[in-house]
C-alpha positions in Angstrom: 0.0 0.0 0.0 1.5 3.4 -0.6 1.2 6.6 0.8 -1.7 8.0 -0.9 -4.2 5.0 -0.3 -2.9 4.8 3.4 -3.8 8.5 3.8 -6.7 7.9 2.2 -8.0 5.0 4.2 -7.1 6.9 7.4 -9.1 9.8 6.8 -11.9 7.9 5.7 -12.1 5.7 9.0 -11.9 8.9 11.2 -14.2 10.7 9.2 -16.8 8.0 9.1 -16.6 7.0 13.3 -17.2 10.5 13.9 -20.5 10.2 11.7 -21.0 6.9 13.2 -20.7 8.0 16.6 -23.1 10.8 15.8 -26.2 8.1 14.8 -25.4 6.4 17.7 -26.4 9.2 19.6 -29.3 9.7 17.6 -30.2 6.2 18.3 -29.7 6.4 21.8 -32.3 9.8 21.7 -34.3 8.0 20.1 -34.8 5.6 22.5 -35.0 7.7 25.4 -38.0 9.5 23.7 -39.3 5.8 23.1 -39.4 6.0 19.3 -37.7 2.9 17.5 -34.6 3.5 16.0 -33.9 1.0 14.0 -36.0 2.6 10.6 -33.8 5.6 10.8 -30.7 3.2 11.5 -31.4 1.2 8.6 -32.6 4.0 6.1 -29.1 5.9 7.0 -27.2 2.7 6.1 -29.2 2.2 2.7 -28.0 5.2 1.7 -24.6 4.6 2.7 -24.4 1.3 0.8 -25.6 3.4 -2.4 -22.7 6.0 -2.0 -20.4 3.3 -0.9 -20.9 2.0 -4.4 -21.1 4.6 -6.4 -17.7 6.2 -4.3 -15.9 2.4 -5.3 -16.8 2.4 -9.0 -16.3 5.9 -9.8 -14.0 7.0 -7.3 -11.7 4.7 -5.5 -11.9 0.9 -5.3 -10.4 1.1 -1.7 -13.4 2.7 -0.1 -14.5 1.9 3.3 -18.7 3.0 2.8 -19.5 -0.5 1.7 -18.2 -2.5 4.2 -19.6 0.1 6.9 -22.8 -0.5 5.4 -23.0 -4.0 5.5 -21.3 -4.6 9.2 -23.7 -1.8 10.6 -26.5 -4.5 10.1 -25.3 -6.4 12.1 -24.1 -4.4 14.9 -27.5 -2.7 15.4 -28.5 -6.3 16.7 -26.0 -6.0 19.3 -25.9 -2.8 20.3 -27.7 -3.6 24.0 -25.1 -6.6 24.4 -23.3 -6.4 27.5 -19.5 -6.1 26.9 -19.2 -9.5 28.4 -21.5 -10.9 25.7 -20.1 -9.0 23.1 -16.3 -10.5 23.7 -17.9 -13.9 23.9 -19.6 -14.2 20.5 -16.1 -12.5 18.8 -14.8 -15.4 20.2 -17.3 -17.5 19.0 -16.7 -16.2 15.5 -12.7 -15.9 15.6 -13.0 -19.6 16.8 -15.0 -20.6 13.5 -12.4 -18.4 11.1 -9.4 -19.8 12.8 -10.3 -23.1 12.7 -11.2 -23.2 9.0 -7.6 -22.4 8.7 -6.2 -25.0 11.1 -7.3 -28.0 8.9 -4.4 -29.3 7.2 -3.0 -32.9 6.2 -0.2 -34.1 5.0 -1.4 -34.0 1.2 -2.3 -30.4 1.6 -4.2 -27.4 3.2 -8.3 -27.5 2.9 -10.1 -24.4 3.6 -13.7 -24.4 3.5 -13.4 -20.8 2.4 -11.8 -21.7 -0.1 -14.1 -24.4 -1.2 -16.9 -22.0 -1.1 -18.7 -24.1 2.1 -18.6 -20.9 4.1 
């Protein structure tokens, strides 16, 4: 990587946790005025996902947008997790990617990623 795309990728990521940061305070407003969140959440993130691709195919193919779109589905789930149970499924999950890459014989390495199972 040179020095461009790495100052490029760094001022994307702090630019886009300081706007993440901001909706999760909106979400947690949201809340305390008991409205549901997750509309707003997921309407945000659609719209992301569009930039994100538009940014990657016209701009720059090393954009972050995408990716931020598609993991922010899935950390809206957890985001009333206690830490405890947080750290527990990432271990759960680092488990599962490790081992797929701890299978290997004599003949050869297997990966089920690589074999398209997962």
């Amino acid at each position: 990587m040179n020095i461009i795309s790495y100052s490029m990728v760094s001022a994307h990521v702090a630019v886009f946790d300081t706007v993440r940061s901001r909706g999760n305070l909106m979400t947690e407003r949201m809340e305390q005025k008991g409205n549901d969140p997750a509309f707003r959440h997921y309407f945000r993130n659609f719209w992301l996902f569009l930039l994100g691709l538009a940014h990657a195919y016209l701009v720059w193919s090393g954009d972050i947008l995408v990716p931020y779109a598609l993991c922010s589905v899935w950390v809206f789930l957890f985001r009333k997790k206690s830490a405890k149970a947080l750290f527990l499924r990432a271990g759960v999950f680092l488990t599962i990617k490790l081992s797929d890459h701890l299978i290997v014989t004599s003949e050869c390495y297997n990966s089920f990623a690589d074999e398209g199972i997962i």
